[in-house]
N, C-alpha and C positions, 0 to 999 in steps of 0.2 A: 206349459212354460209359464214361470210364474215372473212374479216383476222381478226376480234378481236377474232369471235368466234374460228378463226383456229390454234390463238396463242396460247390462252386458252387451247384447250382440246389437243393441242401438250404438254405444259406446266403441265397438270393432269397428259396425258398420261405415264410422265415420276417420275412424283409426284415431281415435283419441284417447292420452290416458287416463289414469283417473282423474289426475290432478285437473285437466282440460274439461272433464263435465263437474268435479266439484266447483270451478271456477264459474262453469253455467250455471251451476243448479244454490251456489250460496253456501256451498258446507267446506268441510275437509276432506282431504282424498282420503281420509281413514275412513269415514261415511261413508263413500262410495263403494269403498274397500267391503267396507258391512254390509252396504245392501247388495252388493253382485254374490256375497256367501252367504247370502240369507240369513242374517244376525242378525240386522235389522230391517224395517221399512221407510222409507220416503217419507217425509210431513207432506202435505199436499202444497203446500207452499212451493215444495223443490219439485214435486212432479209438474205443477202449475210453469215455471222456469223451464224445464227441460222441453216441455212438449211444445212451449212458445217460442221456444230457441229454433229446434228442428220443422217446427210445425206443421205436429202431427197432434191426435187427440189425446187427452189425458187415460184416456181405457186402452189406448194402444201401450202405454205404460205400465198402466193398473192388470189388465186382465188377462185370466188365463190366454195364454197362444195370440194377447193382442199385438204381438210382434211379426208374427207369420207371414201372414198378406202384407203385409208393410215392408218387411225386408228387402224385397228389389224395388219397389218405387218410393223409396224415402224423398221428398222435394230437396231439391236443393234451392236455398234461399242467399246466395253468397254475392253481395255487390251487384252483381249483375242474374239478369233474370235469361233461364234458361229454355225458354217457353217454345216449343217445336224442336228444338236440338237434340240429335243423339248421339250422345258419348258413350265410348266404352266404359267398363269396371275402371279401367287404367288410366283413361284421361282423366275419369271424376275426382281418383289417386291424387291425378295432379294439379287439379282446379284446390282439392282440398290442401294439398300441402303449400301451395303457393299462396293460399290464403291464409294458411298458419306464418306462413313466414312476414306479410304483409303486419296479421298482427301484431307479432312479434318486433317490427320496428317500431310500434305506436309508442313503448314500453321508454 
């Protein structure tokens, strides 16, 4: 699994679309579009964004299968800190959608 596919199922993981990590990462969602089909690569600048956003490491981006082990314990870093709590798949669904909607009123 290479960085398209690690973008990718980072980008599921969190259910956002392209537009939502080009808006993290500083590009276009044509960009993102190109690097989850492998046309292009990430400037390190935007993998530098993406991994400080989610905070994870930048080789969890970069390297082959560095998405594997990460895929069920991606941190969640969202307003409030999660630290001992355990949520289902479903809640997390809706920690994250409610914080999309939160900042969707900043706008």
């Amino acid at each position: 699994m290479g960085i398209s596919e690690n973008i990718k199922m980072l980008r599921e993981k969190f259910d956002l679309t392209q537009q939502d990590l080009a808006d993290i990462a500083g590009v276009t969602n044509k960009a993102v579009s190109a690097w989850e089909n492998g046309l292009k690569e990430p400037r390190m600048g935007a993998i530098e964004k993406i991994a400080t956003h989610f905070n994870i490491k930048k080789s969890n981006i970069i390297e082959e299968g560095g998405m594997e082990n990460l895929a069920q314990d991606i941190p969640f870093t969202i307003a409030a800190h999660f630290d001992g709590e355990n949520f289902t798949e479903e809640e997390l669904k809706e920690i994250m959608e409610y914080a999309k909607y939160i900042k969707s009123r900043r706008k």
